[in-house]
TORLOTOR-853643 format. One record per residue (C-alpha): residue number from 1; residue in three letters; z, x negated, y. Coordinates in Angstrom, 2 decimals. Layout:
BEGIN
<pt NUM, 'ALA', <Z, X, Y>> ...
This chain:
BEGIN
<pt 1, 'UNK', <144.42, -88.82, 66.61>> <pt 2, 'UNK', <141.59, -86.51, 68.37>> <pt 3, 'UNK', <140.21, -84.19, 65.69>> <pt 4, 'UNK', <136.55, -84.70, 64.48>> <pt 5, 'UNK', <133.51, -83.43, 66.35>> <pt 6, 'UNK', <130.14, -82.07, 64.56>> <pt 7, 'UNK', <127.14, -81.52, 66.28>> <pt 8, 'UNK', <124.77, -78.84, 66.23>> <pt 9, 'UNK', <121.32, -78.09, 67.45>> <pt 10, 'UNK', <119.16, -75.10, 66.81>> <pt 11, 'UNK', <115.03, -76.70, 67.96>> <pt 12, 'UNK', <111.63, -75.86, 67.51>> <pt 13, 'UNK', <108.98, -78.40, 68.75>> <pt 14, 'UNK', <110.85, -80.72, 70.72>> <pt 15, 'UNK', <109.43, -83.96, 69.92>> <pt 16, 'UNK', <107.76, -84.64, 73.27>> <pt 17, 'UNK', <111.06, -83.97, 75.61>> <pt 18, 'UNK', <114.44, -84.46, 75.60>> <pt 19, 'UNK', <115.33, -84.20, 72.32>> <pt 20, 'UNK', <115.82, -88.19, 71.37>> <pt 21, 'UNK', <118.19, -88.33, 74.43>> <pt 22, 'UNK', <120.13, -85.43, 73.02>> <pt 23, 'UNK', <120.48, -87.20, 70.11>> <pt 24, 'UNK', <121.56, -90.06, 70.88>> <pt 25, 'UNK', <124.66, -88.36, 72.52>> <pt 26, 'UNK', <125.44, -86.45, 69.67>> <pt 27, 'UNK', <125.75, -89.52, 67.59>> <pt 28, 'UNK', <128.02, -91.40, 70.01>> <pt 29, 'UNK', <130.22, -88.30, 70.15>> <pt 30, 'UNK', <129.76, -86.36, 66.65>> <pt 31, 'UNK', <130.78, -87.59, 63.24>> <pt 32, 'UNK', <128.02, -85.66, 61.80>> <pt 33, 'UNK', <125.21, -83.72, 63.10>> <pt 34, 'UNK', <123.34, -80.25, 62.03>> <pt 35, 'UNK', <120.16, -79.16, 62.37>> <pt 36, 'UNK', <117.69, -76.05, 61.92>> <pt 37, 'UNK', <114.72, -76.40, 63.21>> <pt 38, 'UNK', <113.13, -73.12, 63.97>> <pt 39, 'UNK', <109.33, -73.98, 62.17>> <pt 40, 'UNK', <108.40, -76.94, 64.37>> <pt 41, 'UNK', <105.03, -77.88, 64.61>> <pt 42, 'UNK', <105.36, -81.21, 65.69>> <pt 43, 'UNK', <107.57, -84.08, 64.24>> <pt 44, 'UNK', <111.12, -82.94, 65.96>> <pt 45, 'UNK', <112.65, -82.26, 62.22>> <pt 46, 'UNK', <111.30, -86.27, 61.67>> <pt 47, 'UNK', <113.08, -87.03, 64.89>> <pt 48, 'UNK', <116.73, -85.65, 64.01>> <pt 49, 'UNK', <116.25, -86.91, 60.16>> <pt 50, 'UNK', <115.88, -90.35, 62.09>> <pt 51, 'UNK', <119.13, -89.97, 63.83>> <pt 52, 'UNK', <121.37, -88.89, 60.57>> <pt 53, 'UNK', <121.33, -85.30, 61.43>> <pt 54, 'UNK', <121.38, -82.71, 58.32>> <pt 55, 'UNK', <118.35, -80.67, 58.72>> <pt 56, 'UNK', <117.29, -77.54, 57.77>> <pt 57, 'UNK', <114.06, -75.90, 57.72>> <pt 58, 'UNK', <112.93, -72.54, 58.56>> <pt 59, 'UNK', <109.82, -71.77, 57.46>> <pt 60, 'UNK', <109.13, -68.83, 59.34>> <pt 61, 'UNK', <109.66, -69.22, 63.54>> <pt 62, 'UNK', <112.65, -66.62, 64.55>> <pt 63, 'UNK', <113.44, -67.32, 68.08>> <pt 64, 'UNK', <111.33, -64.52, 69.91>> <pt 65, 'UNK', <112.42, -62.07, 67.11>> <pt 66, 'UNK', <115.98, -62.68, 66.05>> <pt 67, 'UNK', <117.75, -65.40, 67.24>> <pt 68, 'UNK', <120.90, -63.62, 66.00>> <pt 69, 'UNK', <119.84, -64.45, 62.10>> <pt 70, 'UNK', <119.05, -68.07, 63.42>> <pt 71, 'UNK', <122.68, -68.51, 64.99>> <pt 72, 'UNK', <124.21, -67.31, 61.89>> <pt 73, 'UNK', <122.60, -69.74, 59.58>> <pt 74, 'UNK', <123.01, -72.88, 61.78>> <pt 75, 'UNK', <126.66, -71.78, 62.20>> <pt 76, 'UNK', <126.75, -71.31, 58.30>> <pt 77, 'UNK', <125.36, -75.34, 57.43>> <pt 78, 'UNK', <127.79, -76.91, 60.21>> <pt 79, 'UNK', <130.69, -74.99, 58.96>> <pt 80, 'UNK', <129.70, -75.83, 55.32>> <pt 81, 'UNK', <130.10, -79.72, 56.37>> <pt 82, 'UNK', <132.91, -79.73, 58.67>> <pt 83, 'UNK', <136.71, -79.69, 58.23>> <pt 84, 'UNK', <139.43, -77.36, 59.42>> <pt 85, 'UNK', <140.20, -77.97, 63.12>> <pt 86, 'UNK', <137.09, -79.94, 63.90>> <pt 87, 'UNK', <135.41, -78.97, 67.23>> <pt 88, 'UNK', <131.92, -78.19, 66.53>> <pt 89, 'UNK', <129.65, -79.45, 69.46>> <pt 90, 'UNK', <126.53, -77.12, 70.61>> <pt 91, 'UNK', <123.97, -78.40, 73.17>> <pt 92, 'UNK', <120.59, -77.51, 73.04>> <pt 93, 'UNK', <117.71, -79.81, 73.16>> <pt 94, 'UNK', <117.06, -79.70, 76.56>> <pt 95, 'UNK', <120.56, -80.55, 77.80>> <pt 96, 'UNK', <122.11, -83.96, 78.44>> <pt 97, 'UNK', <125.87, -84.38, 79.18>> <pt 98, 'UNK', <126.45, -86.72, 82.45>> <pt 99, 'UNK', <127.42, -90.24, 81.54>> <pt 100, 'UNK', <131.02, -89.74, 81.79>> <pt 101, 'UNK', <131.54, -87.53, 78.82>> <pt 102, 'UNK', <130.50, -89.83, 76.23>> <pt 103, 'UNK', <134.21, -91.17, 76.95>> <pt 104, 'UNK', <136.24, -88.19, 78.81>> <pt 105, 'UNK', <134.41, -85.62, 76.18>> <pt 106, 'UNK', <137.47, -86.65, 73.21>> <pt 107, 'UNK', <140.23, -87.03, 75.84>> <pt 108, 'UNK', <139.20, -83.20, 77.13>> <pt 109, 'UNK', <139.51, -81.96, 72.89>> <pt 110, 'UNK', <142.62, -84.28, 73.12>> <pt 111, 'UNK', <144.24, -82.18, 76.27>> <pt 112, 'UNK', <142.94, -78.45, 74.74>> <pt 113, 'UNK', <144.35, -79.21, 71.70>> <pt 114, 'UNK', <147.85, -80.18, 73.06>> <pt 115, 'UNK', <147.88, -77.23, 75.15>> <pt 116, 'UNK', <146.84, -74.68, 71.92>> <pt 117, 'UNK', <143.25, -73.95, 73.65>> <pt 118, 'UNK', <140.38, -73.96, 71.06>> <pt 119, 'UNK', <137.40, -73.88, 73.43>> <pt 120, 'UNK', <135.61, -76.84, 75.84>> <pt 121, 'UNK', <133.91, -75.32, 78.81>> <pt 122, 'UNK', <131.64, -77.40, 80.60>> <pt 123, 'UNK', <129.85, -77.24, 84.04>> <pt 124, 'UNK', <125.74, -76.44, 83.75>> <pt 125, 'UNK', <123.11, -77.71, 86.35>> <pt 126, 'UNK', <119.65, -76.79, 86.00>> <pt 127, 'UNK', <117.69, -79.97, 87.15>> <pt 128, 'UNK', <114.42, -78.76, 89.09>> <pt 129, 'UNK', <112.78, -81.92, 89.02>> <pt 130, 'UNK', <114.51, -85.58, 87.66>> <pt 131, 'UNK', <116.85, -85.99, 90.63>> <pt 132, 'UNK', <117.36, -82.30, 92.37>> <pt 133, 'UNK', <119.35, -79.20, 90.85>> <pt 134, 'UNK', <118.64, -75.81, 91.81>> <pt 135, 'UNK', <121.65, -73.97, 93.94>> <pt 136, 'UNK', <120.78, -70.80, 95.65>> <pt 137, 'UNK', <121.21, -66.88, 95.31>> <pt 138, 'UNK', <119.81, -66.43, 92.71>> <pt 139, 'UNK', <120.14, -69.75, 90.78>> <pt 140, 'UNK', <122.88, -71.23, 90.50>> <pt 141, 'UNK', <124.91, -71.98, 87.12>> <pt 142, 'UNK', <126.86, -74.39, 87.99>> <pt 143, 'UNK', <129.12, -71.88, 89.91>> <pt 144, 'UNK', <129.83, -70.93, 85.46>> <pt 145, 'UNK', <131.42, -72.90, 83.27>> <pt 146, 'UNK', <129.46, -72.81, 79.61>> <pt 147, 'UNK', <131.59, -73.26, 77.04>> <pt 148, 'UNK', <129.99, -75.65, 74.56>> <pt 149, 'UNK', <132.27, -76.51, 71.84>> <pt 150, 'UNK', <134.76, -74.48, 70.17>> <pt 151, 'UNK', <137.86, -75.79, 67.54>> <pt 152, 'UNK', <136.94, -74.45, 63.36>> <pt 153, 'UNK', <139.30, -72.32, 61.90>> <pt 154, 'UNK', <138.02, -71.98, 58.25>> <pt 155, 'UNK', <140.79, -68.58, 58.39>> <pt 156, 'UNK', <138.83, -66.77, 60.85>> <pt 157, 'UNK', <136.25, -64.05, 60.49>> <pt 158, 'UNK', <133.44, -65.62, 63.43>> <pt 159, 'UNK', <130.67, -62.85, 64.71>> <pt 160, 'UNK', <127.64, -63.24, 66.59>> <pt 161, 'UNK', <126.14, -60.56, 68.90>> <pt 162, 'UNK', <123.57, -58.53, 66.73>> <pt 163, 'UNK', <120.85, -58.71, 69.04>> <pt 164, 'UNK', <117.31, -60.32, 69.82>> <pt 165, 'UNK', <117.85, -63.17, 72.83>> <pt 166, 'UNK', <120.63, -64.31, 74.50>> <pt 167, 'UNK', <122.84, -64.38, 71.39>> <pt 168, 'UNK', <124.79, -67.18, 73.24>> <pt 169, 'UNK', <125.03, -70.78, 71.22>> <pt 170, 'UNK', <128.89, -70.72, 70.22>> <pt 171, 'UNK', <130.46, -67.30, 67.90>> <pt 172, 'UNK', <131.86, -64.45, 70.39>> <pt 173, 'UNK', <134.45, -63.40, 68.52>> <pt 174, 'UNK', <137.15, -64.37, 68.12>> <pt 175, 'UNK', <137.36, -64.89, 71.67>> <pt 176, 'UNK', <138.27, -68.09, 72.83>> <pt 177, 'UNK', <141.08, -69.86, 74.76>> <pt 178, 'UNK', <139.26, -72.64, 77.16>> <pt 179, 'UNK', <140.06, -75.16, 78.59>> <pt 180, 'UNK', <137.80, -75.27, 81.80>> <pt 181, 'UNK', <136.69, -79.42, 81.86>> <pt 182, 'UNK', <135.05, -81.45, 84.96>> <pt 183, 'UNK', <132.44, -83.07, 82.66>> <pt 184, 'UNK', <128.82, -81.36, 83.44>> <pt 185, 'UNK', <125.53, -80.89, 81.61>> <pt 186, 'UNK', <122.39, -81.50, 83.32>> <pt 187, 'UNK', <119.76, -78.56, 81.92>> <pt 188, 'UNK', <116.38, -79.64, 82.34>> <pt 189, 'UNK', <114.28, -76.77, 80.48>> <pt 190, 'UNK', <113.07, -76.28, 84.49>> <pt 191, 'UNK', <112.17, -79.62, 85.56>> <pt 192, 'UNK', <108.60, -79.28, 85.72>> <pt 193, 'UNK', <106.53, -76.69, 86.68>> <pt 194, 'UNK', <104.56, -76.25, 83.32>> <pt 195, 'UNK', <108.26, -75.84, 81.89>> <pt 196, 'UNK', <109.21, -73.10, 84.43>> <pt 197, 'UNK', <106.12, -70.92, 83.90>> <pt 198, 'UNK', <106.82, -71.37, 79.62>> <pt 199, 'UNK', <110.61, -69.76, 80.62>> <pt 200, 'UNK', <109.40, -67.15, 82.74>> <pt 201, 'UNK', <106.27, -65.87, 80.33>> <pt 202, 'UNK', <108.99, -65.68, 77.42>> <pt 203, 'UNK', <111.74, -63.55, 79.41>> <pt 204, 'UNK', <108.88, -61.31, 79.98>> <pt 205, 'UNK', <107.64, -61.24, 76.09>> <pt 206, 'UNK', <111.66, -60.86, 75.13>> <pt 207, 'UNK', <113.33, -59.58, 77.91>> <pt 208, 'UNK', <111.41, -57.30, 79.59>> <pt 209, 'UNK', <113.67, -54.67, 80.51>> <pt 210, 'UNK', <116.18, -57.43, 81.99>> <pt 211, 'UNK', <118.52, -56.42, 79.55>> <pt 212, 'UNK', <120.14, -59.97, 80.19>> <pt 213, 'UNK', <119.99, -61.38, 83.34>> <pt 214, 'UNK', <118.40, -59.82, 86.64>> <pt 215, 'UNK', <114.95, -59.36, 87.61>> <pt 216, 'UNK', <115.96, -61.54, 90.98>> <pt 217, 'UNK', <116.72, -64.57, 88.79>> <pt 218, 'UNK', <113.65, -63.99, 86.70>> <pt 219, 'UNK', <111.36, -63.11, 89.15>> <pt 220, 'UNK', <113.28, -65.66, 91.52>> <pt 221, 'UNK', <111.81, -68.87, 89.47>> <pt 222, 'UNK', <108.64, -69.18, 91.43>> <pt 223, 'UNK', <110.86, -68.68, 94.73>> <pt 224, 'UNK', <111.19, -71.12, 97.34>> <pt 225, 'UNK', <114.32, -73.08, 95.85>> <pt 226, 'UNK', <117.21, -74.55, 97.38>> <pt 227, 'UNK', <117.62, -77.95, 95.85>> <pt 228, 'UNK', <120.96, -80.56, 95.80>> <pt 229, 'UNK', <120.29, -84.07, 94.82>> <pt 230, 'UNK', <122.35, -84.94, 91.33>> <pt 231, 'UNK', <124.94, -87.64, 91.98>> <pt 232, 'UNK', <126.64, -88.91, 88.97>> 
């Protein structure tokens, strides 16, 4: 019997993109989803209490300042509400899996657990426009695997990196055994122009030494791009 899989979803004023699609998935795949929404706006914390999700509230927006306190405290709920050896699912609200994982996703938790791996990496495209991904020098993700779900051990200490961005959406330590998957996410936080020039203005407000990332990838968003057409 695969183990269970929760869900969970760090947003802040999502109501107007992706984040219904993302949903959707999680509720095929997850037997329960989390929430915190980072002091929306708009009606996404309406959105995910329409879906089932548990939601919580933050009443004061943390993402520019400390996403490391945010991480913590979603991590916190999900593990409060799931079991010992569930895999707990992360995807942000701008990510979709490809159709194929809403069946292969349990089979690949299936084949890590009988091989003693507690991690699911996946493959990451970052759409440029509905039916392109980016793939060049500079851009090019899906040459990484992101791992986006990771087996709970209630008996382990977890950590998050103590700093401002970048905290990554999954504990760093303990590290991880993964099992590298096939199944790929299509990112589409770049898909429109308006969406690209949002990215790039906050690297510069929270990144500005390029403390993660290079300036070339940065810098490299407005850059002539080299783009693949998806084929599922």
């Amino acid at each position: 019997m695969t183990s269970k899989i929760t869900g969970m979803m760090l947003v802040r004023n999502e109501a107007a993109r992706w984040l219904e699609s993302v949903l959707e998935q999680m509720a095929h795949l997850c037997e329960r989803i989390v929430v915190l929404d980072d002091a929306s706006t708009d009606e996404t914390p309406e959105i995910c209490d329409k879906y089932g999700a548990i939601v919580h509230l933050s009443e004061k927006s943390l993402f520019e300042t400390d996403q490391s306190a945010l991480w913590e405290r979603l991590w916190k709920h999900t593990t409060e509400v799931s079991d010992g050896g569930d895999w707990i699912l992360s995807l942000a609200a701008d990510e979709t899996l490809e159709e194929r994982a809403l069946s292969d996703l349990p089979k690949m938790i299936s084949l890590a657990e009988k091989n003693e791996l507690n991690g699911l990496g996946l493959w990451l495209y970052d759409m440029w426009d509905e039916h392109h991904y980016r793939d060049d020098l500079h851009w090019s993700t899906k040459r990484g695997v992101w791992v986006v779900a990771r087996r709970y051990d209630p008996k382990v200490d977890y950590a998050w990196r103590k700093q401002q961005s970048h905290v990554g959406r999954l504990p760093y330590k303990p590290p991880m055994r993964v099992l590298v998957t096939p199944l790929r996410i299509q990112h589409w936080g770049y898909s429109r122009p308006e969406y690209r020039q949002y990215k790039y203005e906050r690297q510069k407000r929270t990144n500005p030494g390029y403390l993660w990332g290079s300036k070339e990838h940065y810098e490299g968003i407005f850059g002539e791009p080299n783009l693949l057409k998806w084929e599922e």
